[in-house]
Backbone as CSV, one residue per row, in Angstrom:
resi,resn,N_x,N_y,N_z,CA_x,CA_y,CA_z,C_x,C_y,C_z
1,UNK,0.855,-1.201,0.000,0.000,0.000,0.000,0.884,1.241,0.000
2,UNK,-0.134,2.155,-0.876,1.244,3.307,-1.063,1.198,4.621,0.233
3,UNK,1.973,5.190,0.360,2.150,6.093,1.751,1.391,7.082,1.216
4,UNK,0.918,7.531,-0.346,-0.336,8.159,-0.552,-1.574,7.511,-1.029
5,UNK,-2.057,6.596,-0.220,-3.316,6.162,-0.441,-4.391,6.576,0.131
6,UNK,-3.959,7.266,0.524,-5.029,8.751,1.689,-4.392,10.052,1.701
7,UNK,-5.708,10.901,1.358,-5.203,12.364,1.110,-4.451,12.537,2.719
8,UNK,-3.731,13.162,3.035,-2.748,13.103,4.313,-1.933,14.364,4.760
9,UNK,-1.544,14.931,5.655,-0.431,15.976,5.963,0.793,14.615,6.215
10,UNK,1.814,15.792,6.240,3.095,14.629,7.245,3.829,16.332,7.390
11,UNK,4.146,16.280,8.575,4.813,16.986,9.318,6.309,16.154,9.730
12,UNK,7.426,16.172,9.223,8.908,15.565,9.285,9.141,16.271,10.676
13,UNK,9.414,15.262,11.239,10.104,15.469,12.589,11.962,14.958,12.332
14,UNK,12.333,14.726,13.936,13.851,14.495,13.647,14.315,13.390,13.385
15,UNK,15.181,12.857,13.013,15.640,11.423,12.577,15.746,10.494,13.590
16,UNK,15.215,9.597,13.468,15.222,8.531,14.352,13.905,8.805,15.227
17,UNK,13.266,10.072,15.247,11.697,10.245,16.377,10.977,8.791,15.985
18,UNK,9.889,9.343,17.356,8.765,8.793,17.392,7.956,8.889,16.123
19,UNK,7.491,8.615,15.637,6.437,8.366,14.681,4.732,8.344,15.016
20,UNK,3.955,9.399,14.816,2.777,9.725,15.527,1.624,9.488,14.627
21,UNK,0.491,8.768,14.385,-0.299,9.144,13.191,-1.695,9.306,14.148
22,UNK,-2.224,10.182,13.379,-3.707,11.050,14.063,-4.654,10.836,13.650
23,UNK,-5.618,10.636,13.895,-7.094,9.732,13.142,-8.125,10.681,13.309
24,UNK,-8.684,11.748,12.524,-9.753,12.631,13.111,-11.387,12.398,13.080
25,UNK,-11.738,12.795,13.802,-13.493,12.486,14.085,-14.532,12.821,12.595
26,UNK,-15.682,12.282,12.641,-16.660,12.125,11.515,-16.534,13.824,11.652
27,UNK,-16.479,14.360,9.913,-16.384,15.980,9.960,-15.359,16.173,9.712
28,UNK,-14.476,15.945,10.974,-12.833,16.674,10.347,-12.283,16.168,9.410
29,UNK,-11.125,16.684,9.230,-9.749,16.368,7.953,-8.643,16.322,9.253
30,UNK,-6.939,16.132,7.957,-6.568,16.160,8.263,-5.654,17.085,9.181
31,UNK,-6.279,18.601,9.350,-5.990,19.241,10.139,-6.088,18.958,11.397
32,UNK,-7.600,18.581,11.823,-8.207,18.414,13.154,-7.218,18.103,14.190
33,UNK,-6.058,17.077,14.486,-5.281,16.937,15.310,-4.032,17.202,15.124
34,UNK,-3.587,17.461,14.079,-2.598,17.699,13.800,-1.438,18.759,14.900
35,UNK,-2.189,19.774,14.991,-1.369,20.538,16.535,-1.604,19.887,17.415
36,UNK,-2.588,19.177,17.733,-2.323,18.120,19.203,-1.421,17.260,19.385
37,UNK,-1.402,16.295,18.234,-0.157,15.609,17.619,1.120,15.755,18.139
38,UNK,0.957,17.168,17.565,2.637,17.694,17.595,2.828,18.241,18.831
39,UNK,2.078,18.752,19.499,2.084,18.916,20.686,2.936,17.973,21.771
40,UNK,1.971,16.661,21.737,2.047,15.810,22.361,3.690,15.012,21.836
41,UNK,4.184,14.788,21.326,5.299,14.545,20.924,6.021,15.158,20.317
42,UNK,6.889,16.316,21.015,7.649,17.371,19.854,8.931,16.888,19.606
43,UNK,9.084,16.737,18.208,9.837,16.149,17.528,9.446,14.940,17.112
44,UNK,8.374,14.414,16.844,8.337,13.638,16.297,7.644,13.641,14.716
45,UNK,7.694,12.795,14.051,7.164,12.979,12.973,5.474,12.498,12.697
46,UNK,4.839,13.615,12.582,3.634,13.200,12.689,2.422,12.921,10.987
47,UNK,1.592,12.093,10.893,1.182,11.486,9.543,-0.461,12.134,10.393
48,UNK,-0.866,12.227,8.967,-2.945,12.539,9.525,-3.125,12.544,8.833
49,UNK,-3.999,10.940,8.148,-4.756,10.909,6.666,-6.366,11.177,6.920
50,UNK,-6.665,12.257,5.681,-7.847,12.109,6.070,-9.157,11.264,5.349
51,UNK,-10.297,10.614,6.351,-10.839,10.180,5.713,-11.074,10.066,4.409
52,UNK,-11.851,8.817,3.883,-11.969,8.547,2.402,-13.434,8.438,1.890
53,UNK,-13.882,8.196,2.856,-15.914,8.340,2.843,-16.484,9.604,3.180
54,UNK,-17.600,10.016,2.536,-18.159,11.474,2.519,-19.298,10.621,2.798
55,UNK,-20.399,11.149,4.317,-21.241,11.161,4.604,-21.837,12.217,4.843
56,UNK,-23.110,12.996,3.453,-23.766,13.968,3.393,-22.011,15.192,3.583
57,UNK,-20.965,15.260,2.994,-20.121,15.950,3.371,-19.071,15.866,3.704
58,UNK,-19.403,14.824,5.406,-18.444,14.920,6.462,-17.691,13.805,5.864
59,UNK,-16.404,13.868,6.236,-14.920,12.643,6.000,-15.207,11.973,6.973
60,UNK,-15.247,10.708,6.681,-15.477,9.612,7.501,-14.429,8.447,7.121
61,UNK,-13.785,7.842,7.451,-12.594,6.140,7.472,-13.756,5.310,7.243
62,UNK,-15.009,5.239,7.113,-15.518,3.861,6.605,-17.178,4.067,6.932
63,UNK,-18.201,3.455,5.999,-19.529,3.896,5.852,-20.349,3.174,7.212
64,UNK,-21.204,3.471,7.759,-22.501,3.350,8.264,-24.036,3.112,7.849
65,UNK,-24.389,2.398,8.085,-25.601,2.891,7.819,-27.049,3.011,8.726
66,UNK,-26.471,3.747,9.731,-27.589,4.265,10.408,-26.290,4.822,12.274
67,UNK,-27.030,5.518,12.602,-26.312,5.972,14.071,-25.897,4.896,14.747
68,UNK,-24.423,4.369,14.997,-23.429,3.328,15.626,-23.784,2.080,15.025
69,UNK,-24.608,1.588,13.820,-24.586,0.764,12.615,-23.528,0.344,11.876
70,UNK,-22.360,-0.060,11.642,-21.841,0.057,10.993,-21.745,-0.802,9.954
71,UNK,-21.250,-0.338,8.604,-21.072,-1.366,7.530,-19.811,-2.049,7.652
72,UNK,-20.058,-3.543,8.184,-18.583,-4.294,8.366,-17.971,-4.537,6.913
73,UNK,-18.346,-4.219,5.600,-17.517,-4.950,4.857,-16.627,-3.956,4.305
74,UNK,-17.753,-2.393,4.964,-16.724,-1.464,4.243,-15.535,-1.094,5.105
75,UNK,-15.875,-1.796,6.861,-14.761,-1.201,7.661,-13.867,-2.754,7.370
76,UNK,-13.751,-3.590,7.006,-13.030,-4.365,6.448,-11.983,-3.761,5.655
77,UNK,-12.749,-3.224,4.625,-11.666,-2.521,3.155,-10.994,-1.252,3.774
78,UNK,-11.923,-0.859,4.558,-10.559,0.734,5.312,-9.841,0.120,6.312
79,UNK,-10.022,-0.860,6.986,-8.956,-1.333,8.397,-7.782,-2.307,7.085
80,UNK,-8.183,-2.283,5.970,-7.194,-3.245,5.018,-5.893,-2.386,4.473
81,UNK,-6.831,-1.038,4.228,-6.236,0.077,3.502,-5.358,0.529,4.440
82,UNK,-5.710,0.891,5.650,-5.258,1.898,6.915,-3.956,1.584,7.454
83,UNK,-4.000,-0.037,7.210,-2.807,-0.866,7.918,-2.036,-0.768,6.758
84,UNK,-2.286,-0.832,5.260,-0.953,-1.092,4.219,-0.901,0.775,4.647
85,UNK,-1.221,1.620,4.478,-1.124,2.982,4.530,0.089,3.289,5.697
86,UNK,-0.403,2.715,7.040,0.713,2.725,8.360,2.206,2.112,7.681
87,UNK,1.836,1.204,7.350,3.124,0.468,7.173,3.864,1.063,6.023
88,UNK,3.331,1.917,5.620,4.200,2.235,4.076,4.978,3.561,4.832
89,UNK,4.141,3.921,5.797,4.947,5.210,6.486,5.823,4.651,7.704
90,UNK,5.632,3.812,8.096,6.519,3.283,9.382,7.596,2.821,8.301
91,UNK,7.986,2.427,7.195,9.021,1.858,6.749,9.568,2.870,5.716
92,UNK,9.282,4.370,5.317,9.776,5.319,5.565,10.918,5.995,6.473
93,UNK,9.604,6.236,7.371,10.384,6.796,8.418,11.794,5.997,9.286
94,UNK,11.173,4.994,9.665,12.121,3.988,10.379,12.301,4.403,11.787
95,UNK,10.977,4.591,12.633,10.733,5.462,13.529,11.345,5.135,14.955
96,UNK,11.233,5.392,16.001,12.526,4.731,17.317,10.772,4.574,18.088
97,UNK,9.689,4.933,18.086,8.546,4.309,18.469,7.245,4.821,17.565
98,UNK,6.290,3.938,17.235,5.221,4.354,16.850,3.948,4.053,17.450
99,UNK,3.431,5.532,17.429,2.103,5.943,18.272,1.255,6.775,17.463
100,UNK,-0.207,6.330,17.861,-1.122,6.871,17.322,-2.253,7.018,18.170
101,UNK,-3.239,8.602,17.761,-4.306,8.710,18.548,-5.436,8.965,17.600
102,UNK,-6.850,8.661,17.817,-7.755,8.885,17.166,-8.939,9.271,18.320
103,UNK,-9.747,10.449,17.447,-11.059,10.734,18.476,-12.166,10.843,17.377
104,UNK,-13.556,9.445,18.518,-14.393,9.511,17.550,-14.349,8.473,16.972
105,UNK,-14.900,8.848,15.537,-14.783,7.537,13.789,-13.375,7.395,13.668
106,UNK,-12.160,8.719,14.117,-11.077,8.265,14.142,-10.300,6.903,14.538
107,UNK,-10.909,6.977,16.106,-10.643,5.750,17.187,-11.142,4.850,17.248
108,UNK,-12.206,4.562,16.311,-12.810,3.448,15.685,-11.529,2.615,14.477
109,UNK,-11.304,3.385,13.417,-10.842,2.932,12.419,-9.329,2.905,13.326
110,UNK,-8.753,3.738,14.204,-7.375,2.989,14.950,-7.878,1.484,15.336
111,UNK,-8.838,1.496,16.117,-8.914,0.586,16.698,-9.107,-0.982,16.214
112,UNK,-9.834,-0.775,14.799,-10.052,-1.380,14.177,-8.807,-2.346,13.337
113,UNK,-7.704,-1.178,13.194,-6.243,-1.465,12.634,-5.371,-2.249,13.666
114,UNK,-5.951,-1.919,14.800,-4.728,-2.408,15.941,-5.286,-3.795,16.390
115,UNK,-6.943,-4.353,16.291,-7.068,-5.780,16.313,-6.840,-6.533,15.265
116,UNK,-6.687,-5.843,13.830,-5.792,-6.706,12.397,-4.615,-6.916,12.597
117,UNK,-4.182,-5.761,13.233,-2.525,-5.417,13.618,-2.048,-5.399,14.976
118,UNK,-1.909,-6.299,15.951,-1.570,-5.448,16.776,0.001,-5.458,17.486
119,UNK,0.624,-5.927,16.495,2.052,-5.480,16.455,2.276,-3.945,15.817
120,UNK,1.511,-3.477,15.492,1.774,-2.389,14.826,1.761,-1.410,15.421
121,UNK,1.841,-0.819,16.481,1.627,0.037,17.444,2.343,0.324,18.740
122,UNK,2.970,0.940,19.266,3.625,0.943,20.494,2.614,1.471,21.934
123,UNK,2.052,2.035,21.167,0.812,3.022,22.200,0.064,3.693,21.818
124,UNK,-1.403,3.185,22.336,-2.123,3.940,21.133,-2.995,4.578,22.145
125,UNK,-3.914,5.831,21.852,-4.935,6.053,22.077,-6.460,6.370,21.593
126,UNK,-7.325,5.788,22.073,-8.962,6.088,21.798,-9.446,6.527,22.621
127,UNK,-10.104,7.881,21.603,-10.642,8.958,22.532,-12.167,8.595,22.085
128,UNK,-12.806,8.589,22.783,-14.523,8.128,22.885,-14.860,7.182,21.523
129,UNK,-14.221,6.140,21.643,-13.867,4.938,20.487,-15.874,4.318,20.869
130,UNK,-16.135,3.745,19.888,-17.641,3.173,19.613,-17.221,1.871,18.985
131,UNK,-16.927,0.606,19.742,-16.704,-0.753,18.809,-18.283,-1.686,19.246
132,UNK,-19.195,-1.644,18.512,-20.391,-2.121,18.735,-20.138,-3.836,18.521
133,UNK,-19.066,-4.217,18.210,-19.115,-5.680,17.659,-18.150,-5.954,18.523
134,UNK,-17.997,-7.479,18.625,-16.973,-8.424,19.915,-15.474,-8.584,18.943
135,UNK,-14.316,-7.746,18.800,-13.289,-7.932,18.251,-12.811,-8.680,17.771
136,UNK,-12.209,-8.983,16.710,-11.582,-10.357,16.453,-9.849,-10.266,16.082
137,UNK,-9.363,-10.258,17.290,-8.156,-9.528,17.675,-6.986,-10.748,17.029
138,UNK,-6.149,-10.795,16.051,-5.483,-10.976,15.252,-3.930,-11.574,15.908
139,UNK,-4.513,-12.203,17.268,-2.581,-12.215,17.877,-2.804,-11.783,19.463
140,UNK,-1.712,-11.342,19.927,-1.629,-10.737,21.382,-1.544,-9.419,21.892
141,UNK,-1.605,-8.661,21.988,-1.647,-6.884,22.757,-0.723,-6.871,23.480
142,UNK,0.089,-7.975,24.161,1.058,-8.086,25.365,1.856,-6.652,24.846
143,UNK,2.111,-6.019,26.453,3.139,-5.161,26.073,2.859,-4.097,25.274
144,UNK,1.626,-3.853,24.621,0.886,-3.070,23.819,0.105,-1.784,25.222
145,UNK,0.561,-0.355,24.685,-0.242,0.569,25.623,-1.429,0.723,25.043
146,UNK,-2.915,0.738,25.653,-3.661,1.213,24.942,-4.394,1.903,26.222
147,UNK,-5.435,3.696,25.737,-5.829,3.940,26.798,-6.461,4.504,25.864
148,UNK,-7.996,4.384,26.262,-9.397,4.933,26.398,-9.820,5.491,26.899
149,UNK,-10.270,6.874,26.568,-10.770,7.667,27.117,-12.658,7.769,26.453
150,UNK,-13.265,8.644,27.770,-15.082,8.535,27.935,-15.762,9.307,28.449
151,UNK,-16.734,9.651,27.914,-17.708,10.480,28.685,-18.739,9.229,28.903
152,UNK,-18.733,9.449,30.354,-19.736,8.395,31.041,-21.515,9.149,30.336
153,UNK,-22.018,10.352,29.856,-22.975,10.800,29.520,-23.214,10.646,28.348
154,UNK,-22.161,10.176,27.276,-22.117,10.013,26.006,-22.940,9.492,25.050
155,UNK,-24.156,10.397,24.306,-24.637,10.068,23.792,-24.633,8.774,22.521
156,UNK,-23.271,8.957,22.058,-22.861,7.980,20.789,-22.116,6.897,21.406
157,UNK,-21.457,7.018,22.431,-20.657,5.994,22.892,-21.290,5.771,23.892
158,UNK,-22.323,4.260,24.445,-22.686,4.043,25.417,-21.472,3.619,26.377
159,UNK,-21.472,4.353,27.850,-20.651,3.219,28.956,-20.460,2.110,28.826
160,UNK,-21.502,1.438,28.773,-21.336,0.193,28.557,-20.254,-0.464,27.905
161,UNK,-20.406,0.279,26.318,-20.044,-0.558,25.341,-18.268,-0.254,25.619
162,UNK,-18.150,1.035,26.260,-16.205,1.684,26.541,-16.182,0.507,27.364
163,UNK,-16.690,0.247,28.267,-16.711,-0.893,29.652,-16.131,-2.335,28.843
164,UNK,-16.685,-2.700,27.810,-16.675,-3.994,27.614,-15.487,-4.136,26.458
165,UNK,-15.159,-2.674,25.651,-14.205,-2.714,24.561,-12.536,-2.941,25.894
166,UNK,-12.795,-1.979,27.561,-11.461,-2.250,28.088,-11.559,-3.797,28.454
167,UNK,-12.634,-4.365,28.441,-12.696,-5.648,29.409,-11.699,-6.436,27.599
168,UNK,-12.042,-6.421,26.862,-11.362,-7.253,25.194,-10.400,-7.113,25.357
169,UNK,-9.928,-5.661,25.961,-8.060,-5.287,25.506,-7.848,-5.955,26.604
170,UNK,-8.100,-6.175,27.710,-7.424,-6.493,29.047,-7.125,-7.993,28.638
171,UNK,-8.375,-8.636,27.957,-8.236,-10.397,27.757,-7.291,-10.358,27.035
172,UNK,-6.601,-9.596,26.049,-5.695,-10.107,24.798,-4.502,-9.453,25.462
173,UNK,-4.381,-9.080,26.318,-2.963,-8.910,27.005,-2.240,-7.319,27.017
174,UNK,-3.295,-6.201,26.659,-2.674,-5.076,26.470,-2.936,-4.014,27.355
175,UNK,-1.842,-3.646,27.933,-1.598,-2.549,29.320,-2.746,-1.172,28.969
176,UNK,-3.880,-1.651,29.570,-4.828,-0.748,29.088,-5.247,0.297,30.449
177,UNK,-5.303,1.413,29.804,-5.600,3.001,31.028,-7.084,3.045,30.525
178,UNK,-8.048,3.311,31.188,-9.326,3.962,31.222,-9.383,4.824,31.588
179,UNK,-9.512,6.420,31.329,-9.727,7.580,31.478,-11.372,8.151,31.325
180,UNK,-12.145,8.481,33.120,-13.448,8.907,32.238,-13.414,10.533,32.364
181,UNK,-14.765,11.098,32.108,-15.124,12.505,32.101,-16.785,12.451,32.648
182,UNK,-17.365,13.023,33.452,-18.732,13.125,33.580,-19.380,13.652,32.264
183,UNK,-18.978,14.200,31.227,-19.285,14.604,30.321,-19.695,13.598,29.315
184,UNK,-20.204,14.217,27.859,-20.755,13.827,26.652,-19.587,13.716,25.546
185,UNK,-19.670,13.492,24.704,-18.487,13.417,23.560,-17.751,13.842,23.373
186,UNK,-17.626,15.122,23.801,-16.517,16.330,23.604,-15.229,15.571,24.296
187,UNK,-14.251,16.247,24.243,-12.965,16.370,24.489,-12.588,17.064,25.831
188,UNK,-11.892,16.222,26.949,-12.002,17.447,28.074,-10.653,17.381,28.440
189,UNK,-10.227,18.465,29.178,-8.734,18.511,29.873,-8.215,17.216,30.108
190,UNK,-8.675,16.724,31.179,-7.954,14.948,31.891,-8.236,13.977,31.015
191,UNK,-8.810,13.995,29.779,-8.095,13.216,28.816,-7.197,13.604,28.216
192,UNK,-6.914,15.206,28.000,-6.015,15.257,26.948,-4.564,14.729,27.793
193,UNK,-4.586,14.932,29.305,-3.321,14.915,29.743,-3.136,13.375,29.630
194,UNK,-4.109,12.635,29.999,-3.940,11.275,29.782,-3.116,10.767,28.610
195,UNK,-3.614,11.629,27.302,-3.138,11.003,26.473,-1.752,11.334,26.324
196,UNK,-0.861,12.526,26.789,0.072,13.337,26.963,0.639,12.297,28.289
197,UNK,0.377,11.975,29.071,0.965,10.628,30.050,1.640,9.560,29.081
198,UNK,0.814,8.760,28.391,0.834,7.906,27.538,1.654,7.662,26.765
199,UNK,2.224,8.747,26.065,2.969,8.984,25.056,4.305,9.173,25.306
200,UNK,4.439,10.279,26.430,5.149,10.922,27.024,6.058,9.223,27.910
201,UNK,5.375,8.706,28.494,6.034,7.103,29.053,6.339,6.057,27.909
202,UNK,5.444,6.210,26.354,6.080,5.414,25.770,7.329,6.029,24.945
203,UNK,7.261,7.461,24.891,8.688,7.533,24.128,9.942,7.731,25.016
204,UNK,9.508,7.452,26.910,10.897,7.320,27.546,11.538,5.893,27.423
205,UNK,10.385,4.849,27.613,11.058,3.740,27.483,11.761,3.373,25.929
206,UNK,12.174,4.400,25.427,13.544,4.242,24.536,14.478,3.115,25.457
């Protein structure tokens, strides 16, 4: 898969960095995280493709058809695409760790890549991730960071369903953080630091 198979930014960081790729929510592009990104790991080299599905507009990583419905055959062909797409940029770069965050449809289609893949990742995060189906996780998570973040009020993401996606990662072996918020979908401070924890511990253990 080619390293432009998704319209994309890449922001070149320093030789040998971390390697960061950003997954943005139903609506955004590849702007949307891009300063968080970089934020969160300065100096590293950061990738943000943006969606490839237009729903009524919005960029979306893979079709629906109806509110938290999803079409499995089309998130098949984007979790197929997403992973040759990663890998064409991880073997680029030749990165000293690779991490990725997604919020939203973003952290769906990460998430989706990291049970096809889940060697592929050093630490990842999902920010109010929606996996309505029982995973079919591809291998082991051992040693894999993953942390989820939630609004316990969340209209699109039931509790529940965040509850039962940490209970999957925990069975397949991956060092998983749960981060909540009393809040609804949005984005709040103590996740962002969470995810800034996360990152920040996987690019010490260099």
């Amino acid at each position: 898969m080619s390293k432009d198979s998704y319209i994309h930014k890449l922001l070149p960081g320093e030789p040998g960095s971390a390697l960061v790729f950003a997954f943005h929510g139903t609506g955004g592009d590849e702007n949307q995280l891009l300063g968080f990104a970089q934020e969160l790991v300065p100096g590293a080299t950061i990738v943000s493709p943006r969606g490839d599905v237009s729903e009524m507009g919005a960029a979306r990583f893979f079709r629906r058809t109806g509110e938290g419905v999803y079409d499995m055959d089309d998130l098949a062909r984007a979790t197929d695409k997403m992973a040759g797409f990663v890998r064409a940029h991880i073997a680029a770069a030749k990165p000293s760790r690779i991490l990725a965050l997604g919020y939203s449809n973003g952290a769906n289609i990460l998430a989706s890549v990291l049970f096809a893949e889940p060697g592929l990742f050093d630490a990842v995060a999902l920010m109010h991730p929606l996996i309505p189906f029982a995973p079919d996780v591809k291998g082991s998570l051992a040693g894999r960071q993953v942390l989820v973040t939630a609004g316990r009020r969340d209209p699109i993401c039931p509790p529940e369903l965040t509850s039962r996606l940490d209970a999957y990662l925990r069975q397949v072996g991956a060092d998983v953080s749960l981060e909540w918020h009393e809040g609804g979908h949005e984005v709040r401070p103590n996740e962002i630091d969470a995810v800034k924890r996360l990152f920040t511990t996987a690019t010490k253990e260099l």
